[in-house]
N, CA, C and O atoms as CSV, one atom per row, in Angstrom:
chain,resi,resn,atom,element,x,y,z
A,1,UNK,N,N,79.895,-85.381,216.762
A,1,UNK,CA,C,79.803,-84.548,215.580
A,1,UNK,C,C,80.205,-83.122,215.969
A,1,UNK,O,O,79.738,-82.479,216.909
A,2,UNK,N,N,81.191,-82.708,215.054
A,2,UNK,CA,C,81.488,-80.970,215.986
A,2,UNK,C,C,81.139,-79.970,214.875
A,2,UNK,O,O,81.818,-79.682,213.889
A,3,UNK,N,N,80.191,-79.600,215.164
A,3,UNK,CA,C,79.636,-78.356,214.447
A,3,UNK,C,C,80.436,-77.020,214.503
A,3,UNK,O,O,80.696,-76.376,215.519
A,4,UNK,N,N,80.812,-76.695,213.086
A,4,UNK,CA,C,81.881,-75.867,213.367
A,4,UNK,C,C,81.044,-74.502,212.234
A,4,UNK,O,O,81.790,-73.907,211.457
A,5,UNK,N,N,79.681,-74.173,212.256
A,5,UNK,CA,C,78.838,-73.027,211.634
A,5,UNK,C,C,77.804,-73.170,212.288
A,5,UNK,O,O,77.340,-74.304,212.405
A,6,UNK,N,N,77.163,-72.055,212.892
A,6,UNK,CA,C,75.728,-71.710,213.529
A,6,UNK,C,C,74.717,-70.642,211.983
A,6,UNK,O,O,75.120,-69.934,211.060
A,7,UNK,N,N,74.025,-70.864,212.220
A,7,UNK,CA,C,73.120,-70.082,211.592
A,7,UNK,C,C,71.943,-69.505,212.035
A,7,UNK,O,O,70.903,-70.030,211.638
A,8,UNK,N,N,71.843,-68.242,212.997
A,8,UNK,CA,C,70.751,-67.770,213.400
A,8,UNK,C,C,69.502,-66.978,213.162
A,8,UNK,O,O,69.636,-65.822,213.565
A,9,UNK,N,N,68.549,-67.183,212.735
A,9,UNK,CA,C,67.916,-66.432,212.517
A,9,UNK,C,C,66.872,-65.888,213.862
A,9,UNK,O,O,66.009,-66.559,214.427
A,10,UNK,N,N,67.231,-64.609,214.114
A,10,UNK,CA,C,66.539,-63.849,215.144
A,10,UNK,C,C,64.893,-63.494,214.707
A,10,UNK,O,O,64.433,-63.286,213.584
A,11,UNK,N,N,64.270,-63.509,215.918
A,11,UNK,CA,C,62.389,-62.878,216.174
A,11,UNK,C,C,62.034,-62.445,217.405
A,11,UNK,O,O,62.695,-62.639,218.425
A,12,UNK,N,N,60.991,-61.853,217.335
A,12,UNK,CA,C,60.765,-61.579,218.420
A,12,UNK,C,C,60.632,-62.588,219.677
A,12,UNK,O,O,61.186,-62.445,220.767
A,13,UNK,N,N,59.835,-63.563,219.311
A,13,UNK,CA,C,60.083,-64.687,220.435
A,13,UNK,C,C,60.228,-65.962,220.124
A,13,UNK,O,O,60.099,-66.611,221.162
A,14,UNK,N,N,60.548,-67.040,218.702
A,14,UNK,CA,C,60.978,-68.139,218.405
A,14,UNK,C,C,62.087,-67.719,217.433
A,14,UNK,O,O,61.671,-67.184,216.404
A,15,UNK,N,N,63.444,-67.856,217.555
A,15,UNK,CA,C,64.451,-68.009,216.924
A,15,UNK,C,C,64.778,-69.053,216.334
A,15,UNK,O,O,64.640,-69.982,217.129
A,16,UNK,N,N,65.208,-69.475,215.175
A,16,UNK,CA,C,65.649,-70.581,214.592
A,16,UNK,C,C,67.111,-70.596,214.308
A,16,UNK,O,O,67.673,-69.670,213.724
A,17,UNK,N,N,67.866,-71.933,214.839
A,17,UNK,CA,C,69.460,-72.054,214.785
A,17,UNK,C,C,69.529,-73.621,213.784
A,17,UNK,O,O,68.911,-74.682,213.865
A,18,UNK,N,N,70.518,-73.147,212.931
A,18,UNK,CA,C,70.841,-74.124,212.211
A,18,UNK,C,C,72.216,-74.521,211.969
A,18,UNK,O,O,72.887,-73.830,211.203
A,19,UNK,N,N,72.787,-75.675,212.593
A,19,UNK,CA,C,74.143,-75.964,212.664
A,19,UNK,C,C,74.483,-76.917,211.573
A,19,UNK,O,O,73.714,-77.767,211.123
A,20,UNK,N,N,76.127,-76.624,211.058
A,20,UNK,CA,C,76.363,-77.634,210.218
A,20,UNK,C,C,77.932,-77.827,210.582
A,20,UNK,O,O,78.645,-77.003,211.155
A,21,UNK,N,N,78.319,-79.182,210.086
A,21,UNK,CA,C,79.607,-79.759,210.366
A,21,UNK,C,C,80.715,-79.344,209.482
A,21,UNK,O,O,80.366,-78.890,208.393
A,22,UNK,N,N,81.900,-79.402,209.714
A,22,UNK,CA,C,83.049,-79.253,208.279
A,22,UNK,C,C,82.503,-79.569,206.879
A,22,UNK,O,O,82.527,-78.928,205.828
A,23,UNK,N,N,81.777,-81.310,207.362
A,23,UNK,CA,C,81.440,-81.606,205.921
A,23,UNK,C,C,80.057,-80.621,205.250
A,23,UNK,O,O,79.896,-80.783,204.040
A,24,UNK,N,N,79.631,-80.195,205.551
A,24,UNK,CA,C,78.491,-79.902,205.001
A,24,UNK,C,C,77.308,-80.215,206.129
A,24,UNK,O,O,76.445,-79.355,206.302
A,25,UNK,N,N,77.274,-81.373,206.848
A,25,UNK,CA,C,75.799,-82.136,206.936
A,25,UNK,C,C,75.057,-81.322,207.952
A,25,UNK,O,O,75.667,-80.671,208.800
A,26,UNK,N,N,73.777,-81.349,207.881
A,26,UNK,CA,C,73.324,-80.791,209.007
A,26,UNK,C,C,73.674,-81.150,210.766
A,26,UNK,O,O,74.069,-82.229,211.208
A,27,UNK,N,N,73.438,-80.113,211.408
A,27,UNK,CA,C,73.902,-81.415,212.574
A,27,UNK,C,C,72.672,-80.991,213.036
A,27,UNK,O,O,71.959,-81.908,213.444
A,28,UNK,N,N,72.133,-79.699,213.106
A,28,UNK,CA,C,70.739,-79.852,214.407
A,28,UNK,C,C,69.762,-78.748,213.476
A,28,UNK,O,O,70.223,-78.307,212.424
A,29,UNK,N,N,69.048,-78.538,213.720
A,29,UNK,CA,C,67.979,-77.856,212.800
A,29,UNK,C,C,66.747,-77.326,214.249
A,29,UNK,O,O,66.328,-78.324,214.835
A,30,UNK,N,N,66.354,-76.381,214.648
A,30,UNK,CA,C,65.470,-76.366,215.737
A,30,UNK,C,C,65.118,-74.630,216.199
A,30,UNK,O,O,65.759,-73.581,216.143
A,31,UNK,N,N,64.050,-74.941,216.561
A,31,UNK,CA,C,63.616,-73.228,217.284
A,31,UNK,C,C,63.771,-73.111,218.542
A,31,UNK,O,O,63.730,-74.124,219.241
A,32,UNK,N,N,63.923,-72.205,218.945
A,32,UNK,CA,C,64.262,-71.473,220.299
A,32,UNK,C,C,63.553,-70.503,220.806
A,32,UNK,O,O,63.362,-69.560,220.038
A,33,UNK,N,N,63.018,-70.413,222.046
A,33,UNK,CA,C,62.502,-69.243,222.354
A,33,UNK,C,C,63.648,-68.059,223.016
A,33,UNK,O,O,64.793,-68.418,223.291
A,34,UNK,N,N,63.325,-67.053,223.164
A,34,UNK,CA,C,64.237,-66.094,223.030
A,34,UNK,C,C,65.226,-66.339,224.954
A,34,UNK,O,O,66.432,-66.116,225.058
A,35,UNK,N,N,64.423,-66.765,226.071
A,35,UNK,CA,C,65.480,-67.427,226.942
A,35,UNK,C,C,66.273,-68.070,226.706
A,35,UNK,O,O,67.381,-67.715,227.106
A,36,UNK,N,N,66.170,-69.366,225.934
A,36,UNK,CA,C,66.726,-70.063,225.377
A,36,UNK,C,C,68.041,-69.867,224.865
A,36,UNK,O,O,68.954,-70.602,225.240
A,37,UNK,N,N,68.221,-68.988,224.082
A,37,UNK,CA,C,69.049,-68.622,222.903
A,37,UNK,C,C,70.327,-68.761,223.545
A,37,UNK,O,O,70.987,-69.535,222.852
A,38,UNK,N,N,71.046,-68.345,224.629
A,38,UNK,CA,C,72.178,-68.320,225.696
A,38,UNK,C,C,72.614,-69.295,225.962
A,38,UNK,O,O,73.649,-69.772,225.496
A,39,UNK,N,N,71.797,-69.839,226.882
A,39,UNK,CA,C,72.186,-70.990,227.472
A,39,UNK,C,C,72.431,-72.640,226.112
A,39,UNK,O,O,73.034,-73.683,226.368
A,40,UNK,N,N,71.836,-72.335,224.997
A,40,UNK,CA,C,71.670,-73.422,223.654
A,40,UNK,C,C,73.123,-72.875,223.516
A,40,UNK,O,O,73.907,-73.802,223.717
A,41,UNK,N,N,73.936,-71.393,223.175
A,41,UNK,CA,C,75.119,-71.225,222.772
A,41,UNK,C,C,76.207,-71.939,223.718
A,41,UNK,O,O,77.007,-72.736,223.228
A,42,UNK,N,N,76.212,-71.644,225.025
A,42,UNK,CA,C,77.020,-71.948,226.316
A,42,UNK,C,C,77.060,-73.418,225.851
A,42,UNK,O,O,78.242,-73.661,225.609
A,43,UNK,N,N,76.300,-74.512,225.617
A,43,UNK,CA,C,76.798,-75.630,225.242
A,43,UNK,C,C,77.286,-76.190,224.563
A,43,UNK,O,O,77.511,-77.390,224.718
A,44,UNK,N,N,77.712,-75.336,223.305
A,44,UNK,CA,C,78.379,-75.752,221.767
A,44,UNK,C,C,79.849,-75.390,222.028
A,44,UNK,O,O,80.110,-74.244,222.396
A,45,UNK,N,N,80.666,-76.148,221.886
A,45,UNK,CA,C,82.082,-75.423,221.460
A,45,UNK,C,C,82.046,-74.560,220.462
A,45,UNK,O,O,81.304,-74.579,219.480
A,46,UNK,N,N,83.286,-73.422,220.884
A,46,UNK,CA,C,83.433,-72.244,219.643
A,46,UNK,C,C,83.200,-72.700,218.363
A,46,UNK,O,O,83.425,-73.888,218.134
A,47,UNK,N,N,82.866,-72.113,217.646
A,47,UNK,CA,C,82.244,-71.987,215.996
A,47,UNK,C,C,81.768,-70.483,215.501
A,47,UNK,O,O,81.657,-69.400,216.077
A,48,UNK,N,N,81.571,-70.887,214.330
A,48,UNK,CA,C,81.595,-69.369,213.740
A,48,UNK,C,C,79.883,-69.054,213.750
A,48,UNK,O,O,79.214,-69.659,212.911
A,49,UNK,N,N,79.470,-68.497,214.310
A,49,UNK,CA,C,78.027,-67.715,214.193
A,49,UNK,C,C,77.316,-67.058,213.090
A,49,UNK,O,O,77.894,-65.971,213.098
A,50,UNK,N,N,76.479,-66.990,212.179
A,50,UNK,CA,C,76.341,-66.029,211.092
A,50,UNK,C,C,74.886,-66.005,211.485
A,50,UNK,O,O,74.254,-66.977,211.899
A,51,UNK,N,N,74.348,-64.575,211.278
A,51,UNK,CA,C,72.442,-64.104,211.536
A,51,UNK,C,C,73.188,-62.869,210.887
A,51,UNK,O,O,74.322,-62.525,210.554
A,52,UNK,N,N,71.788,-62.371,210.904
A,52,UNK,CA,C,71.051,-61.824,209.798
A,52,UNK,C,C,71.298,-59.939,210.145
A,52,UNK,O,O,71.331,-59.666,211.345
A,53,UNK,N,N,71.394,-59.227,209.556
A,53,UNK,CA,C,71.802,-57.726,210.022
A,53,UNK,C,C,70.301,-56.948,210.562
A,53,UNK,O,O,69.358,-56.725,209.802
A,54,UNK,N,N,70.315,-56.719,211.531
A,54,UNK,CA,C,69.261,-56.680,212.687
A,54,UNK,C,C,69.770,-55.599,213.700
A,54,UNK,O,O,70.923,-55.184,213.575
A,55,UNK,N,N,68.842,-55.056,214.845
A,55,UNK,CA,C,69.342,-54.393,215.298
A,55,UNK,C,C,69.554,-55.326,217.040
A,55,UNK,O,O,70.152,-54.971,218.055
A,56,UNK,N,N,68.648,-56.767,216.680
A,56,UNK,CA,C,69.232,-57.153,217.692
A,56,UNK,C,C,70.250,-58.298,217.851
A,56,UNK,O,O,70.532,-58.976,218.839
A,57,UNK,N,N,70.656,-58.311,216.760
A,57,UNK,CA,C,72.125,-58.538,216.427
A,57,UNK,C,C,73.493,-57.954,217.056
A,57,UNK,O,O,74.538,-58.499,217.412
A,58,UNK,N,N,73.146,-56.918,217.044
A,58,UNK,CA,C,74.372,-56.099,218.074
A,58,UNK,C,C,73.839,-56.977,219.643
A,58,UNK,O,O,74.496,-57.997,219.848
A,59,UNK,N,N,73.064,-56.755,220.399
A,59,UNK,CA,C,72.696,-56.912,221.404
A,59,UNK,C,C,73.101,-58.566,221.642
A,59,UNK,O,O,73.651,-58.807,222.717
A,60,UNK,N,N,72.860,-59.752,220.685
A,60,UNK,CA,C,73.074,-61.069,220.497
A,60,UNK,C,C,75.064,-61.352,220.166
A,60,UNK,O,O,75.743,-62.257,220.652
A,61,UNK,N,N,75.444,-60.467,219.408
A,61,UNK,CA,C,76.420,-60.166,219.365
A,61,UNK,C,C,77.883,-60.192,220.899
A,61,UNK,O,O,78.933,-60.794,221.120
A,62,UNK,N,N,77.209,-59.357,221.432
A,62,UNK,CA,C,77.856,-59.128,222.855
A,62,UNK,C,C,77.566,-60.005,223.626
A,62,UNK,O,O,78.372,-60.196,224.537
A,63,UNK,N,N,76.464,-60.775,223.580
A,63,UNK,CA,C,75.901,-61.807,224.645
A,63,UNK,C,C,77.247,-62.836,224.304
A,63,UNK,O,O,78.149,-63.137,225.086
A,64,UNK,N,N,77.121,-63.148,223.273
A,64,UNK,CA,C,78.211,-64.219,222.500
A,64,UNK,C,C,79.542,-64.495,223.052
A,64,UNK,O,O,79.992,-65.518,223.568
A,65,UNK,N,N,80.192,-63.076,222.771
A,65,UNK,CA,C,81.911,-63.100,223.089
A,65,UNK,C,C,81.419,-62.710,224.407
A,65,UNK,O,O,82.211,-62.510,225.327
């Protein structure tokens, strides 16, 4: 299944990522603690990312590219 949209929502220490496919379907639904968050991206092929306007958004931002 290749998930080609992330959906992040940032916290202080459980993040929630929600991926979906071309078609629509969900592919994974799950929380993260804030180590986490990196190493969960490093395993997905490129896709488009979308979270929430934050200030640690910039900081999540750069981790990314």
């Amino acid at each position: 299944m290749q998930v080609t949209g992330v959906c992040l929502d940032l916290a202080k220490k459980i993040s929630h990522v929600h991926g979906v496919t071309v078609t629509g379907e969900v592919a994974f639904h799950r929380p993260l603690r804030r180590a986490q968050v990196l190493a969960f991206f490093e395993r997905l092929s490129p896709c488009l990312i979308g979270s929430e306007a934050c200030a640690s958004n910039l900081h999540w931002g750069r981790e990314f590219s």
